[in-house]
PyMOL CGO cylinders between C-alpha atoms (Angstrom):
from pymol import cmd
from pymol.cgo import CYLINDER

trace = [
    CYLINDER, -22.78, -6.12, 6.03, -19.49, -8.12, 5.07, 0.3, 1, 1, 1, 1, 1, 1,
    CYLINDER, -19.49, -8.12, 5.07, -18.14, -7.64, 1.65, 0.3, 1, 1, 1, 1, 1, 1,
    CYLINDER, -18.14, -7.64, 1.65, -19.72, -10.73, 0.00, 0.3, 1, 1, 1, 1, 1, 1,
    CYLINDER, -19.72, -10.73, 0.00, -23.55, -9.45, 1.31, 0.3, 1, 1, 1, 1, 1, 1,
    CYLINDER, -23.55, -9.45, 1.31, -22.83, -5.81, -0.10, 0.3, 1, 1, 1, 1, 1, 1,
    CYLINDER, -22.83, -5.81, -0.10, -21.67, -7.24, -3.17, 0.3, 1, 1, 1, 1, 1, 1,
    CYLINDER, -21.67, -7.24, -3.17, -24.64, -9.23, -3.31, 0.3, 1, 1, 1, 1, 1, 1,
    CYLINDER, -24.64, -9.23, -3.31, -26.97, -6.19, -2.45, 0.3, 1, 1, 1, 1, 1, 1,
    CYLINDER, -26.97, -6.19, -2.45, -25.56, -4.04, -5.41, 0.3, 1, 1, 1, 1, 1, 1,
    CYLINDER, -25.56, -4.04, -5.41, -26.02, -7.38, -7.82, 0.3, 1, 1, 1, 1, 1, 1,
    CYLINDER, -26.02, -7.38, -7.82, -29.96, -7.44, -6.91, 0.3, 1, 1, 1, 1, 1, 1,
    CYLINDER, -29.96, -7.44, -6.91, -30.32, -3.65, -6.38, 0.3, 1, 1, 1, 1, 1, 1,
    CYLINDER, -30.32, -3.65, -6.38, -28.49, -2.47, -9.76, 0.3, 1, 1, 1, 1, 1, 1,
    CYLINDER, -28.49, -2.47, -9.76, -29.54, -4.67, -13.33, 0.3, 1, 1, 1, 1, 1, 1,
    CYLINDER, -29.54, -4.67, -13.33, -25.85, -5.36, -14.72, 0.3, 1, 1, 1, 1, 1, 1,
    CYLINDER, -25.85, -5.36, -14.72, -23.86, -4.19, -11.90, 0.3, 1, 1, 1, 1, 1, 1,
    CYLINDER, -23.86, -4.19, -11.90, -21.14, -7.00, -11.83, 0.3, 1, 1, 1, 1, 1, 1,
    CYLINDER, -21.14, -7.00, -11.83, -18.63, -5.75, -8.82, 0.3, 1, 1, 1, 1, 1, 1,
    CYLINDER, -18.63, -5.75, -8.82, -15.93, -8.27, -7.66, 0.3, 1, 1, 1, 1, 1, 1,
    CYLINDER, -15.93, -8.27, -7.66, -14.36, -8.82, -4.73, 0.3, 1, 1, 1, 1, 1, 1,
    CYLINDER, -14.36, -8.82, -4.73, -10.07, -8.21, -4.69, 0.3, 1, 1, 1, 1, 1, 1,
    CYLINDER, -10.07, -8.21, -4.69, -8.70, -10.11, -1.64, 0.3, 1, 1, 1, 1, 1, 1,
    CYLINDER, -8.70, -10.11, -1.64, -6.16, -8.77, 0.20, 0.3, 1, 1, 1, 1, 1, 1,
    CYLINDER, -6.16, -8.77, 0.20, -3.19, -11.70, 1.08, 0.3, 1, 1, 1, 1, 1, 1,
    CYLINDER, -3.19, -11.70, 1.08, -1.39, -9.25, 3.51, 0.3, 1, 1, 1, 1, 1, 1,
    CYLINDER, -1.39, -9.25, 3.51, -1.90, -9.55, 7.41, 0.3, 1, 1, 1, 1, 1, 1,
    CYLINDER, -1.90, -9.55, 7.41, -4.19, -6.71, 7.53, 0.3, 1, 1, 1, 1, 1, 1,
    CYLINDER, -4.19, -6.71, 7.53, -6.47, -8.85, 5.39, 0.3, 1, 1, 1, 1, 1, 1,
    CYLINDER, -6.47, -8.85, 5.39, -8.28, -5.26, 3.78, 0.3, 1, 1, 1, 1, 1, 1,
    CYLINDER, -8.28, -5.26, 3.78, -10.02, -7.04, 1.35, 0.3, 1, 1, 1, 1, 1, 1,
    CYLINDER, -10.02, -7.04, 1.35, -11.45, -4.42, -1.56, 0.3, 1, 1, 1, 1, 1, 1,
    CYLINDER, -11.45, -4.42, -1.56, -14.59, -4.40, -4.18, 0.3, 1, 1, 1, 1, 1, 1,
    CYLINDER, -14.59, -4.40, -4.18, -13.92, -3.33, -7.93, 0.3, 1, 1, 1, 1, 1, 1,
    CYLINDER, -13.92, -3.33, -7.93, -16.68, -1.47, -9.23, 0.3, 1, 1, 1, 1, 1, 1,
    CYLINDER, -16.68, -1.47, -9.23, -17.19, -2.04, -13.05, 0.3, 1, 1, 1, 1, 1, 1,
    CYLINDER, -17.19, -2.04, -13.05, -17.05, 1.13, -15.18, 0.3, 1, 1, 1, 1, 1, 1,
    CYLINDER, -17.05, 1.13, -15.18, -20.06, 1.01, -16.54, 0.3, 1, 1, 1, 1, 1, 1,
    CYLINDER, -20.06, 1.01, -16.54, -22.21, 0.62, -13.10, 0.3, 1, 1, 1, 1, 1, 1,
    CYLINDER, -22.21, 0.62, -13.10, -19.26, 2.62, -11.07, 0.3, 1, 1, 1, 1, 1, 1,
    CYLINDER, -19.26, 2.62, -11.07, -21.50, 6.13, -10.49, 0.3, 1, 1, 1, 1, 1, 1,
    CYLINDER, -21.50, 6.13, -10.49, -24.94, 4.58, -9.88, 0.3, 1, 1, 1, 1, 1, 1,
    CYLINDER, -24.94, 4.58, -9.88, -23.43, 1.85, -7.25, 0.3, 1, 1, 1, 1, 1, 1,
    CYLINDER, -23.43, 1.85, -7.25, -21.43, 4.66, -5.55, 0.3, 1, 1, 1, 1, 1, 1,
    CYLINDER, -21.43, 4.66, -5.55, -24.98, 6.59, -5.13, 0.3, 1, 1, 1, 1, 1, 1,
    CYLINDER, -24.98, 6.59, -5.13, -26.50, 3.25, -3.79, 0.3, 1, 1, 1, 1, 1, 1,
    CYLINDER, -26.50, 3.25, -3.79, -23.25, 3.30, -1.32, 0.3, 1, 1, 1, 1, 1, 1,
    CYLINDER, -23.25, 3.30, -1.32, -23.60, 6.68, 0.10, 0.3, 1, 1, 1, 1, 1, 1,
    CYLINDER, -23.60, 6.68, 0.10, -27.70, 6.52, 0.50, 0.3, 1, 1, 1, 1, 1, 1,
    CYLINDER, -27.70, 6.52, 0.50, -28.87, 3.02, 1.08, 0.3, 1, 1, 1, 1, 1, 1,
    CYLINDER, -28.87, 3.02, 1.08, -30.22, 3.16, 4.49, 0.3, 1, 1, 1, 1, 1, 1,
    CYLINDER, -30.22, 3.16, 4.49, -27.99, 0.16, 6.02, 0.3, 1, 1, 1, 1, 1, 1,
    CYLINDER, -27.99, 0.16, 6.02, -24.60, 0.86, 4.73, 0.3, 1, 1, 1, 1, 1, 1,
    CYLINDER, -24.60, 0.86, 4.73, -24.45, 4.90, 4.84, 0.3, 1, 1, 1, 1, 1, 1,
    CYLINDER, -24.45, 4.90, 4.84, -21.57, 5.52, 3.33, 0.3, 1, 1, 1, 1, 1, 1,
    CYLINDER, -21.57, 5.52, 3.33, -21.51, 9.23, 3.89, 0.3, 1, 1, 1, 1, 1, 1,
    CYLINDER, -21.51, 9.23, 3.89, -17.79, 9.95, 4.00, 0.3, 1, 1, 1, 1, 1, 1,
    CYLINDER, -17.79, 9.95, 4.00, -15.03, 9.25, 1.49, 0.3, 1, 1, 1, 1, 1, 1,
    CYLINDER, -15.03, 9.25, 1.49, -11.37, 9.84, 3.74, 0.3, 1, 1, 1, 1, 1, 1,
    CYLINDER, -11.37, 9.84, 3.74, -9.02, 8.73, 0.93, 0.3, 1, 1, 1, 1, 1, 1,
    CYLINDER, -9.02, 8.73, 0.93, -8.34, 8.57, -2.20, 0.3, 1, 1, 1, 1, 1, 1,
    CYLINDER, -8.34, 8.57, -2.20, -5.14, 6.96, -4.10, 0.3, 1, 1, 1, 1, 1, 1,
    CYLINDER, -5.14, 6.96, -4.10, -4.06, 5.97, -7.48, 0.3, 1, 1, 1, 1, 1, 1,
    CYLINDER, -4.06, 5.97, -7.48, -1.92, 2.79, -8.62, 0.3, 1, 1, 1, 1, 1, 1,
    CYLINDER, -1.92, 2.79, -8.62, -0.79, 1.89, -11.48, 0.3, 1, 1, 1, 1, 1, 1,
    CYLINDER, -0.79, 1.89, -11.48, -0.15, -1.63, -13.20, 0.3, 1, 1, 1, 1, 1, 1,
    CYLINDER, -0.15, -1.63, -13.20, 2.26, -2.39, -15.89, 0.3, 1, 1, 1, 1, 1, 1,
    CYLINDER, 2.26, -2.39, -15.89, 2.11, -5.14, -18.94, 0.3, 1, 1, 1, 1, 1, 1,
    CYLINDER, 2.11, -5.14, -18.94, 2.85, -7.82, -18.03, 0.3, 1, 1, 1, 1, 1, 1,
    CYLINDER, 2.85, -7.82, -18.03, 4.06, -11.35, -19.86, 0.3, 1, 1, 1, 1, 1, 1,
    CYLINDER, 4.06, -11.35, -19.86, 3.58, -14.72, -18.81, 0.3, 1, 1, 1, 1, 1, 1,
    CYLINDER, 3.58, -14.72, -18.81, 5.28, -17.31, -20.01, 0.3, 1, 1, 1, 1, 1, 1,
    CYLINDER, 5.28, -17.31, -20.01, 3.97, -21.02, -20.79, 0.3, 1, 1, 1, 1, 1, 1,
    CYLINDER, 3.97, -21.02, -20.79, 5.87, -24.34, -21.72, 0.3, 1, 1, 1, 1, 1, 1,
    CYLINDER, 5.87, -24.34, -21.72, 3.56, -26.41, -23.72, 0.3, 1, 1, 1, 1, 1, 1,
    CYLINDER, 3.56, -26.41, -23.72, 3.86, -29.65, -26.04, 0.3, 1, 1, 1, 1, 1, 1,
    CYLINDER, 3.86, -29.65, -26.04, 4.20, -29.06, -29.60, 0.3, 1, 1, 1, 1, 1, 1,
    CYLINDER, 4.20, -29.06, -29.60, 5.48, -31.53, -32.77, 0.3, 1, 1, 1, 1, 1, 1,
    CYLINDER, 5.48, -31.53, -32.77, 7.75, -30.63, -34.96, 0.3, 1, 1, 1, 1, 1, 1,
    CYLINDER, 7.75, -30.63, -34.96, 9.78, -32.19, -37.67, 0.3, 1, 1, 1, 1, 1, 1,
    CYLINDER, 9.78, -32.19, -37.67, 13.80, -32.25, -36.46, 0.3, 1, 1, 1, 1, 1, 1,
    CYLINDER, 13.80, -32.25, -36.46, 15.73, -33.96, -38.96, 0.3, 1, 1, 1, 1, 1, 1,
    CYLINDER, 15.73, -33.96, -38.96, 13.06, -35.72, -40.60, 0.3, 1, 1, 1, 1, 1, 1,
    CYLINDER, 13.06, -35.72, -40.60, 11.60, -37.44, -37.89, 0.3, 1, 1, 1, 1, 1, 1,
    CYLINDER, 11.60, -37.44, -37.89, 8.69, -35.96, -36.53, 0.3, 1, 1, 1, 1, 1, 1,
    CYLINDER, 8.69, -35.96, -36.53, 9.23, -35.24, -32.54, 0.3, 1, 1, 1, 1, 1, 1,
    CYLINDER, 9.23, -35.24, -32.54, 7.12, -33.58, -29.38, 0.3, 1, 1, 1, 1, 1, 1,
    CYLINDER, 7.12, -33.58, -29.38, 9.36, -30.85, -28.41, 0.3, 1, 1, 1, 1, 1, 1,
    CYLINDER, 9.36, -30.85, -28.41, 8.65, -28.06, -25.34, 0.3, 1, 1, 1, 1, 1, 1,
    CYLINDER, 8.65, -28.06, -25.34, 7.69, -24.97, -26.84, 0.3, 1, 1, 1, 1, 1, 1,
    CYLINDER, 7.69, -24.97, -26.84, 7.47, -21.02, -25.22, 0.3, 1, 1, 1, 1, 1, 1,
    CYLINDER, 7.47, -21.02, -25.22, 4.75, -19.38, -25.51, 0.3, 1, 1, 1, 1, 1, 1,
    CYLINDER, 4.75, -19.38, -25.51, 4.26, -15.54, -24.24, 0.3, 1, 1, 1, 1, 1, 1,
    CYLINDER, 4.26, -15.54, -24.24, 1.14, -14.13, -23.23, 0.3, 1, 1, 1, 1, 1, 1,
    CYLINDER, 1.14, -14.13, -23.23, 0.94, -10.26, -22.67, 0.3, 1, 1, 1, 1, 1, 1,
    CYLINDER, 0.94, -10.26, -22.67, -2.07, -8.47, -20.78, 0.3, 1, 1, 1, 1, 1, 1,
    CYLINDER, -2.07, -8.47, -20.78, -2.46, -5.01, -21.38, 0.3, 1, 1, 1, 1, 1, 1,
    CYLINDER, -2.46, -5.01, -21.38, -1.61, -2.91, -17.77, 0.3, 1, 1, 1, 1, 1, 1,
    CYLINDER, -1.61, -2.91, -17.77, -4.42, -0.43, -16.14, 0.3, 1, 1, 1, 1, 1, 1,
    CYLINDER, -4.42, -0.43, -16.14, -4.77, 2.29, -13.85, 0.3, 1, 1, 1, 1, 1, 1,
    CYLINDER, -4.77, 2.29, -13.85, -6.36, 1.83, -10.42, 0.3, 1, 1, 1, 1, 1, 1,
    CYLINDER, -6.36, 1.83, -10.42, -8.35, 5.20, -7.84, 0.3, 1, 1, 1, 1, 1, 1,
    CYLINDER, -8.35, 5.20, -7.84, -8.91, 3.12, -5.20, 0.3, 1, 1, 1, 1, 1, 1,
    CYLINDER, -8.91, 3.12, -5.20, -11.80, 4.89, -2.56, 0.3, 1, 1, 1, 1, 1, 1,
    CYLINDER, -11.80, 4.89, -2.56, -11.91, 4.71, 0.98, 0.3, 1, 1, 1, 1, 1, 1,
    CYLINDER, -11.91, 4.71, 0.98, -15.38, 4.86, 2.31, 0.3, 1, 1, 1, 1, 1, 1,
    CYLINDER, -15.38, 4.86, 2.31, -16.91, 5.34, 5.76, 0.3, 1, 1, 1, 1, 1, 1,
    CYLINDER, -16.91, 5.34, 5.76, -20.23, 5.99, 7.74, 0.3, 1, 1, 1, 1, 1, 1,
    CYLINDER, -20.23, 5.99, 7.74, -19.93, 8.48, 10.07, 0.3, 1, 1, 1, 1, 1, 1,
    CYLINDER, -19.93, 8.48, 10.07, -23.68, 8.06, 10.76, 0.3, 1, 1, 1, 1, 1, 1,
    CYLINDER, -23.68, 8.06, 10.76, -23.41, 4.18, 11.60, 0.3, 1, 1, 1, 1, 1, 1,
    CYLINDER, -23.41, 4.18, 11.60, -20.12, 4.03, 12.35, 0.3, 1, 1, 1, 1, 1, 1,
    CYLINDER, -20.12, 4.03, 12.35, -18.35, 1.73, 10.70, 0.3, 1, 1, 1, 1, 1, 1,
    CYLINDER, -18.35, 1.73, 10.70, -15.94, 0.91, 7.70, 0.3, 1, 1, 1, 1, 1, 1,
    CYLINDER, -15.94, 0.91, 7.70, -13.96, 1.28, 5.43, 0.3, 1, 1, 1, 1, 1, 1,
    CYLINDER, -13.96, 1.28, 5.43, -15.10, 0.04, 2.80, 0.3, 1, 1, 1, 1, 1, 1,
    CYLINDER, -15.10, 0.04, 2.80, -12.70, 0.31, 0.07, 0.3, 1, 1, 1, 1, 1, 1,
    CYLINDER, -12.70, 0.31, 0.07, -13.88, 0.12, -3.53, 0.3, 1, 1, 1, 1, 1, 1,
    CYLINDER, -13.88, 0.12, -3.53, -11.54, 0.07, -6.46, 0.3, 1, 1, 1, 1, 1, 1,
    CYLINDER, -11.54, 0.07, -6.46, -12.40, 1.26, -10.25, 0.3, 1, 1, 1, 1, 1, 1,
    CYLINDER, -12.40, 1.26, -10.25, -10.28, 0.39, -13.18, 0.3, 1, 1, 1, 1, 1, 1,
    CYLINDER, -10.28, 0.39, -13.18, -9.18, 2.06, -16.64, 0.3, 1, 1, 1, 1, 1, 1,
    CYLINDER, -9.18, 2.06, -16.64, -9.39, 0.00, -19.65, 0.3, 1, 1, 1, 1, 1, 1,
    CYLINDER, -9.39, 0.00, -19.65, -5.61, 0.60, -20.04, 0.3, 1, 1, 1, 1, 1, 1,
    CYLINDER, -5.61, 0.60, -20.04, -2.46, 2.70, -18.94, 0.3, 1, 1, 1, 1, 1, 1,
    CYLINDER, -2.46, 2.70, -18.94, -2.54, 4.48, -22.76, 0.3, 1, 1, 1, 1, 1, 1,
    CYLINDER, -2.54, 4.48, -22.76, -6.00, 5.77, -24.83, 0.3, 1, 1, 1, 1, 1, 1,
    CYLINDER, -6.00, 5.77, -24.83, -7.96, 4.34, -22.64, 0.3, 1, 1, 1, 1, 1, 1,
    CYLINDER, -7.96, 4.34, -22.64, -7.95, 6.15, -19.08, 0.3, 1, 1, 1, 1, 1, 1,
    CYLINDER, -7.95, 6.15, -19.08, -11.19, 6.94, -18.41, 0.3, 1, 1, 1, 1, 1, 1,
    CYLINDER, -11.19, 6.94, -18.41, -12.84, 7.06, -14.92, 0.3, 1, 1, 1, 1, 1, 1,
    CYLINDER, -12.84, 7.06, -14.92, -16.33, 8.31, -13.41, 0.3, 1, 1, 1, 1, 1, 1,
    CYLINDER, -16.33, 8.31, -13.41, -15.56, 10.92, -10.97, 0.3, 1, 1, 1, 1, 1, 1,
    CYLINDER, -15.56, 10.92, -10.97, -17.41, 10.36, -7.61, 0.3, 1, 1, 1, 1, 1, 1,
    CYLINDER, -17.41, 10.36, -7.61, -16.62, 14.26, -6.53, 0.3, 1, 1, 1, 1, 1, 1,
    CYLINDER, -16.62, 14.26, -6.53, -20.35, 14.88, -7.11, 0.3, 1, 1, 1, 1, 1, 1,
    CYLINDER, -20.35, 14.88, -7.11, -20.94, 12.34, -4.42, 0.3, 1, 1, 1, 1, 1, 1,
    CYLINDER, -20.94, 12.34, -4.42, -18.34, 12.59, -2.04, 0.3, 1, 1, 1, 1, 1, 1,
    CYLINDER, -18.34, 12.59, -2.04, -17.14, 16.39, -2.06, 0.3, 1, 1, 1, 1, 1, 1,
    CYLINDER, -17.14, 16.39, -2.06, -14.01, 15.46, 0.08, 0.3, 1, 1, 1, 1, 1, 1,
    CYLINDER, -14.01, 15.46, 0.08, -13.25, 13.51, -3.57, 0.3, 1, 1, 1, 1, 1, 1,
    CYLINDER, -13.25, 13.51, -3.57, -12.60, 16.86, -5.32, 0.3, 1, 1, 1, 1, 1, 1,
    CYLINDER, -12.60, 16.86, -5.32, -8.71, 17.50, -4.15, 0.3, 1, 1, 1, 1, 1, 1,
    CYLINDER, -8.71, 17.50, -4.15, -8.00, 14.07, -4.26, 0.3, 1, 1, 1, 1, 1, 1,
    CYLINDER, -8.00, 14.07, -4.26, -9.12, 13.05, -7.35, 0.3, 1, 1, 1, 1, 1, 1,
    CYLINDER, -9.12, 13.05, -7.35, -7.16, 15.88, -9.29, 0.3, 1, 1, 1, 1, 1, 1,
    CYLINDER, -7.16, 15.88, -9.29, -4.29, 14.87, -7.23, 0.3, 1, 1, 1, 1, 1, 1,
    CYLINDER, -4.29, 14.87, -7.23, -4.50, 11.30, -8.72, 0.3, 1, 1, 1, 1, 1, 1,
    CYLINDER, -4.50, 11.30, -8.72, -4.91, 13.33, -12.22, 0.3, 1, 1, 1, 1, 1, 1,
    CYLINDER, -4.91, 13.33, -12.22, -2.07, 15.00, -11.91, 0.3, 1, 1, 1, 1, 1, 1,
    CYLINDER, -2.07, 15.00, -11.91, 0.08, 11.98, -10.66, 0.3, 1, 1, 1, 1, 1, 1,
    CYLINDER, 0.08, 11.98, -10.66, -1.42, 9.10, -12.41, 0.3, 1, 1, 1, 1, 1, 1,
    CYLINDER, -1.42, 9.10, -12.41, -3.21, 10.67, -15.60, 0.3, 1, 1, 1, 1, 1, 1,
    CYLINDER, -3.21, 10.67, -15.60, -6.80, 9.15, -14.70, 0.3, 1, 1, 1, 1, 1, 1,
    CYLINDER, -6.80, 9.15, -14.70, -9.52, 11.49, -16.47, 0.3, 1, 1, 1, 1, 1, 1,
    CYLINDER, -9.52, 11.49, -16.47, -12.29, 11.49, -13.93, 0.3, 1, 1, 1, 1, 1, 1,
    CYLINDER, -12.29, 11.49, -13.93, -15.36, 12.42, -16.38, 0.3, 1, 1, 1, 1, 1, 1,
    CYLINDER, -15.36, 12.42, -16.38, -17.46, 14.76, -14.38, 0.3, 1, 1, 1, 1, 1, 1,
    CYLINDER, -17.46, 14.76, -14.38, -14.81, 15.85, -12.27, 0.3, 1, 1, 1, 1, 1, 1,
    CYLINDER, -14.81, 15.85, -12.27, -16.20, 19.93, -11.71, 0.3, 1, 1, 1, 1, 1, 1,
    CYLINDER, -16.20, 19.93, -11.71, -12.46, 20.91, -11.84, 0.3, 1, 1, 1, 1, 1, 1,
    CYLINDER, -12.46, 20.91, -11.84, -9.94, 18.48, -13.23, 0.3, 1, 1, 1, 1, 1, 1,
    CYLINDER, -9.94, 18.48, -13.23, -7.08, 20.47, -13.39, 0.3, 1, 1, 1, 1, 1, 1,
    CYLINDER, -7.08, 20.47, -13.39, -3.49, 19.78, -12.34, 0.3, 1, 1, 1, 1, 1, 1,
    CYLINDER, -3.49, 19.78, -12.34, -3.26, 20.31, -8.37, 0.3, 1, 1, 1, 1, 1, 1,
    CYLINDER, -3.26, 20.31, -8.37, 1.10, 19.65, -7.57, 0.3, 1, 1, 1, 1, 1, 1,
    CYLINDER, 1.10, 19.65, -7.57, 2.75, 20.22, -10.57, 0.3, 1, 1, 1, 1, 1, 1,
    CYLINDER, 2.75, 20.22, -10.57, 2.33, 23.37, -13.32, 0.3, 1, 1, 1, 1, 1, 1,
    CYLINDER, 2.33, 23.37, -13.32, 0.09, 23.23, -15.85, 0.3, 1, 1, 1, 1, 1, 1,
    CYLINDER, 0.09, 23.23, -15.85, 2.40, 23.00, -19.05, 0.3, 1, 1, 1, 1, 1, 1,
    CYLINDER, 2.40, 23.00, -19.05, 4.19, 19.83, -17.55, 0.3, 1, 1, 1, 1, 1, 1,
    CYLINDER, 4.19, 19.83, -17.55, 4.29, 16.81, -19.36, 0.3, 1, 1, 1, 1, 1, 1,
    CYLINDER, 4.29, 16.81, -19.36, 3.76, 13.10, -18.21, 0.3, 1, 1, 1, 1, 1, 1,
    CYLINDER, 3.76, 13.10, -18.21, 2.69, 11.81, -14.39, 0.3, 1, 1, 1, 1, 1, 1,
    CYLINDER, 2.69, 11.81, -14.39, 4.97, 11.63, -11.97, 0.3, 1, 1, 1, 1, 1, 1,
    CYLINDER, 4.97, 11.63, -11.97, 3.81, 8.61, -10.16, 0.3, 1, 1, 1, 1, 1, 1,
    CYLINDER, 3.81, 8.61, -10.16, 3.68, 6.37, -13.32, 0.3, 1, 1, 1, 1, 1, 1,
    CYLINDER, 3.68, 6.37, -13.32, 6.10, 3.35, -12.71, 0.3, 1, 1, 1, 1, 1, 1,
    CYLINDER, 6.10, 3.35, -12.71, 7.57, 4.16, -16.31, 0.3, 1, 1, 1, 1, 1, 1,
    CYLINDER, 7.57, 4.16, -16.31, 8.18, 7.76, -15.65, 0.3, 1, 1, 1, 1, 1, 1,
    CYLINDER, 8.18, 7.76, -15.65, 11.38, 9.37, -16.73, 0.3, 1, 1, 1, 1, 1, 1,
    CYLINDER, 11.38, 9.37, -16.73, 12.60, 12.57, -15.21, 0.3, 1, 1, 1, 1, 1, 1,
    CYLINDER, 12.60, 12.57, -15.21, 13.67, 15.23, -16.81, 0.3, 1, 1, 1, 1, 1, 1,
    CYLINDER, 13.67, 15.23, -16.81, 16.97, 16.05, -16.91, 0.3, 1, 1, 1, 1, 1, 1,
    CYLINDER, 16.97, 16.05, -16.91, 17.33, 19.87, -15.96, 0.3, 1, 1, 1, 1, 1, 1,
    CYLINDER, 17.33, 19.87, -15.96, 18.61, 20.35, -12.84, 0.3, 1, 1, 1, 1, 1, 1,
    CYLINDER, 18.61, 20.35, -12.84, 20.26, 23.66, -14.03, 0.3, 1, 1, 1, 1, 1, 1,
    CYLINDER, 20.26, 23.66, -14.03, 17.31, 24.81, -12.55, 0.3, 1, 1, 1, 1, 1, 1,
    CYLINDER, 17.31, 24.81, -12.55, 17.33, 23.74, -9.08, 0.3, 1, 1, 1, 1, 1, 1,
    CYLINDER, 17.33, 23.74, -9.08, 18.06, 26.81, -6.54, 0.3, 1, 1, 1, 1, 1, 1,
    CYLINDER, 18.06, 26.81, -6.54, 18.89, 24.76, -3.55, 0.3, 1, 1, 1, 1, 1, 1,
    CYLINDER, 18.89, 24.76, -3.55, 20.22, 21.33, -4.49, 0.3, 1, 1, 1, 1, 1, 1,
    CYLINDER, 20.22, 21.33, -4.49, 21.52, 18.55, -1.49, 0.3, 1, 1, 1, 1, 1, 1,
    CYLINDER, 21.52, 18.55, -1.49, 22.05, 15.04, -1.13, 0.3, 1, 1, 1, 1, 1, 1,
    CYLINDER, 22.05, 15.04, -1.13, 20.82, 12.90, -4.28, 0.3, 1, 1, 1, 1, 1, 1,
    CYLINDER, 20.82, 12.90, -4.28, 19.49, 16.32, -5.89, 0.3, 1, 1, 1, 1, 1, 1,
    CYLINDER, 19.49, 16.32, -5.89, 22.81, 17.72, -5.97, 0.3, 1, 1, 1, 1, 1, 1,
    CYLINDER, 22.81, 17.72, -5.97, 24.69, 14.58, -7.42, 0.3, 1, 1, 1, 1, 1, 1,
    CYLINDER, 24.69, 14.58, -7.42, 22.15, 14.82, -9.89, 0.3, 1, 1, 1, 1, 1, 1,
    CYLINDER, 22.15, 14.82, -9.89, 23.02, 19.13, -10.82, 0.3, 1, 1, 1, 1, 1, 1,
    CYLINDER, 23.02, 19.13, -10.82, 26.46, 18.33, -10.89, 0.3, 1, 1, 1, 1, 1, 1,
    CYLINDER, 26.46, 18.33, -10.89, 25.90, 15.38, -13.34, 0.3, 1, 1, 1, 1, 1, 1,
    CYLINDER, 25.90, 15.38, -13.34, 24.11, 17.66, -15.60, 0.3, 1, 1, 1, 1, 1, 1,
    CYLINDER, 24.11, 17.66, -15.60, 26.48, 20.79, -15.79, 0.3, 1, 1, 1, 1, 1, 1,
    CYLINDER, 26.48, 20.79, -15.79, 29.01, 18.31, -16.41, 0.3, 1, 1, 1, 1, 1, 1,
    CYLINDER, 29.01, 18.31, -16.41, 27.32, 17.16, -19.32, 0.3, 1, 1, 1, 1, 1, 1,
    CYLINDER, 27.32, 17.16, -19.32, 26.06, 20.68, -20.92, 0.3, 1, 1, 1, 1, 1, 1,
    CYLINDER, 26.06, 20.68, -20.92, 29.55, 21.58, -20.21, 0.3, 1, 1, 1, 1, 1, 1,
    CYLINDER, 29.55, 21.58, -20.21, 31.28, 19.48, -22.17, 0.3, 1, 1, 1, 1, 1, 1,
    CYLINDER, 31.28, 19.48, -22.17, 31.07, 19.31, -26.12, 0.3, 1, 1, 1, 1, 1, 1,
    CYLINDER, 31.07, 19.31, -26.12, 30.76, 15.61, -26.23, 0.3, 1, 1, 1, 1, 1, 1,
    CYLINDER, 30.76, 15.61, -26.23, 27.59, 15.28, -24.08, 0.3, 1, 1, 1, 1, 1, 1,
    CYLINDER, 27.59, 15.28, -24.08, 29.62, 13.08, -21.69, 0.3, 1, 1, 1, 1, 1, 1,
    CYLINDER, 29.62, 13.08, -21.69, 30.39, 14.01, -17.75, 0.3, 1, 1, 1, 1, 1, 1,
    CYLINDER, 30.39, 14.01, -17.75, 34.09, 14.96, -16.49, 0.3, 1, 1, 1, 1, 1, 1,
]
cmd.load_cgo(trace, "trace")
């Protein structure tokens, strides 16, 4: 099946199921399905068992994550400049709320083919980061998923262990987040080089000095 007929097949086979198709403009042309929320865990099942596509083995899972953004739009307005009532050019901003992305990729070892890769989306980047976990489909999920948990801050709901997987358990934030600010304490590195050392220097010199500032 292309990715048109097995986004057709989920449409008849699952009532409300609305998945939509992300093309891909690069040269590999890896065109991708988004899986909405609500349908996400059923339509995965109908992945993995339906007798043509046999989607028995997830390989990869990742994590992205998409800012706010603002677009900006010149449009006609009147207004009333010096008494005379004129169309002026007015800006108006538009800002969409960002999201976080675990994009799946899914073969059939049985048939033979893929990937197929399906995308799911949080509601936002903030309160709202909420994902089905698809561990209790795909086993080879498990790792992965708490690895885009730990990164990325996705809460895979029925995730058997969603714990932290790379860094400690009492750190804050996610690494991978495009607005992520590191912490500055490299007292604390044993074996600092290159950039990393730069960086420990920078920050004796500023606990060292009563000011704040560097040398």
């Amino acid at each position: 099946m292309n990715l048109e007929e097995i986004k057709s097949t989920l449409e008849a086979a699952i009532p409300g199921c609305s998945p939509q198709i992300v093309t891909n403009g690069s040269p590999s042309g890896q065109h991708s399905l988004l899986l909405d929320r609500e349908h996400a865990f059923v339509a995965a099942m109908f992945l993995r068992d339906d007798p043509t596509l046999c989607l028995d083995y997830c390989s990869n899972v990742t994590g992205l994550d998409w800012l706010d953004t603002e677009t900006s739009e010149k449009v006609k307005v009147t207004q009333l400049v010096d008494g005379v009532e004129k169309e002026v050019d007015e800006v108006r901003k538009t800002r969409t709320p960002g999201y976080l992305e675990a994009v799946y990729h899914l073969y059939s070892m049985q048939k033979k083919h893929g990937p197929l890769v399906v995308r799911l989306r949080t509601e936002n980047r903030t309160d709202s980061v909420h994902l089905p976990s698809f561990t209790p489909i795909w086993r080879s999920a498990e790792f992965q998923e708490r690895e885009v948990f730990d990164l990325f801050g996705i809460i895979f709901d029925g995730h058997p262990d969603l714990r932290r997987i790379l860094m400690w358990d009492e750190f804050e934030d996610h690494p991978m987040r495009k607005d992520y600010v590191e912490p500055d304490d490299y007292e604390y590195e044993p074996t600092p080089h290159d950039a990393v050392l730069k960086k420990a220097l920078e920050h004796r010199n500023r606990i060292s000095t009563p000011d704040g500032q560097g040398a």
